[in-house]
C-alpha positions, 0 to 999 in steps of 0.5 A: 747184888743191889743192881741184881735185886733193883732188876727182880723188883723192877721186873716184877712191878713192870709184869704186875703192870701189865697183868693189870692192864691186861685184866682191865683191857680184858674186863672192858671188851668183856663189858663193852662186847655184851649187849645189855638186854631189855626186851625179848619178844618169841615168833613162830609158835602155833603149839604154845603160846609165846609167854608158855615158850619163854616161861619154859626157858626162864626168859619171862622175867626182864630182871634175870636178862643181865647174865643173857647171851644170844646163845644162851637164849638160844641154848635155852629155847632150843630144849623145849620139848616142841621146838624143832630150832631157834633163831636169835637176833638183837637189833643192837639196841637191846630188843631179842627176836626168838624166830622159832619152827616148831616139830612137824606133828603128825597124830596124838596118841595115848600111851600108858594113859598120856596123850601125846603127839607123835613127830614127822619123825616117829618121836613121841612128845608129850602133850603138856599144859595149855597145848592148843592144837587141831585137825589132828588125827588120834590114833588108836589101837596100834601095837607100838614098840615094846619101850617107848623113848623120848628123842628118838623115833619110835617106830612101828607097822602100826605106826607106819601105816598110820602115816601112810594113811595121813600122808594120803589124805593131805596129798589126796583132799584137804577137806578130807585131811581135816576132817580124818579125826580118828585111825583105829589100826585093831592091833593089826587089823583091818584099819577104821577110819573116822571123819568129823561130820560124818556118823559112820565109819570108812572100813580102810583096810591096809595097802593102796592107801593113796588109791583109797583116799582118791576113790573115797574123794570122788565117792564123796563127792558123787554119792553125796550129790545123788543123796546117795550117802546120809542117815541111814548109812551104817559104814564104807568099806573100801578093802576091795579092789576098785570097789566100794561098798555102802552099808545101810542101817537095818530096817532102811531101804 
């Protein structure tokens, strides 16, 4: 009965031993394997600036890095409404480096009173505080989905052909692109577009919209070396097929 008892005992003391080196074995990896972190710096940002970035995800204040892990801060980083992904490096000596590409933004728009951008990929993001941007066009007037939801794309007729119209410009003529301010789609209508620069309006129309943006290109460039285009021009209408017309304010020649 004693040898009995001595073994329980000793086989109980021998496991107690053992869950204590494994705790400890375990608690040292643990230590040793998470890099104490004493810097984190942010890259890739054009929408926001770093200091904005990391204060969205709470990494702006050194005393709060020591519950850190990479993936953590890439989790974090990751949920910014802008931020399309993250990459996290350290360099092992506590540094972070935040490598961040931002959504594609295609237009702002204003909805229920919100400005906000849309993505390349029709979602529609709000425009928070302290955004910068430009060269941006504002599209207005566009009949758009019944619910707009953020995360998903949100897509349209109106808003299709408003890419279709962008997408045209960038491939066509960067000084176009840059200078497209404005694509007011009237509901449905026959699209106006806006241009910085200019005081008058280009009557787009729908359909044919690479063709459009080529012939307004070329136009451009013609008509303003004849002095044909200046003041006293009223609109561009481009809706007809391989013509275009040039209205005049009333009262000039």
């Amino acid at each position: 009965m004693k040898n009995d008892f001595g073994n329980f005992a000793g086989l109980t003391v021998f496991y107690l031993i053992l869950i204590v080196i494994l705790y400890l074995a375990l608690f040292l990896y643990n230590k040793k394997g998470k890099e104490e972190i004493k810097m984190i710096t942010l890259h890739g940002n054009s929408l926001l600036s770093k200091e904005q970035y990391l204060k969205f995800a709470d990494l702006n204040q050194t005393d709060e890095y020591s519950d850190l892990s990479l993936n953590g801060i890439k989790n974090r980083i990751e949920k910014h409404p802008y931020i399309y992904k993250a990459e996290v490096r350290s360099d092992g000596r506590g540094n972070v480096d935040i490598s961040i590409k931002e959504k594609e933004i295609y237009a702002v728009i204003i909805h229920s009173g919100e400005p906000y951008f849309i993505s390349a990929d029709f979602e529609f993001i709000k425009i928070l505080d302290f955004t910068m941007y430009s060269d941006l066009p504002l599209i207005s007037n566009a009949k758009l989905p019944d619910k707009i939801i953020s995360g998903i794309a949100n897509k349209s007729n109106d808003i299709i052909q408003a890419f279709r119209i962008i997408d045209a410009a960038r491939i066509t003529d960067q000084d176009i692109s840059k200078r497209l301010s404005e694509i007011n789609l009237k509901y449905g209508g026959d699209v106006v577009l806006t241009f910085s620069g200019m005081n008058y309006p280009v009557i787009f129309g729908r359909g044919n919209e690479v063709k459009k943006m080529i012939y307004l290109s070329i136009m451009w460039d013609k008509t303003k070396a004849m002095n044909l285009i200046g003041d006293n021009t009223s609109y561009i209408d481009l809706r007809f097929s391989n013509e275009a017309f040039i209205g005049k304010k009333t009262g000039t020649s």
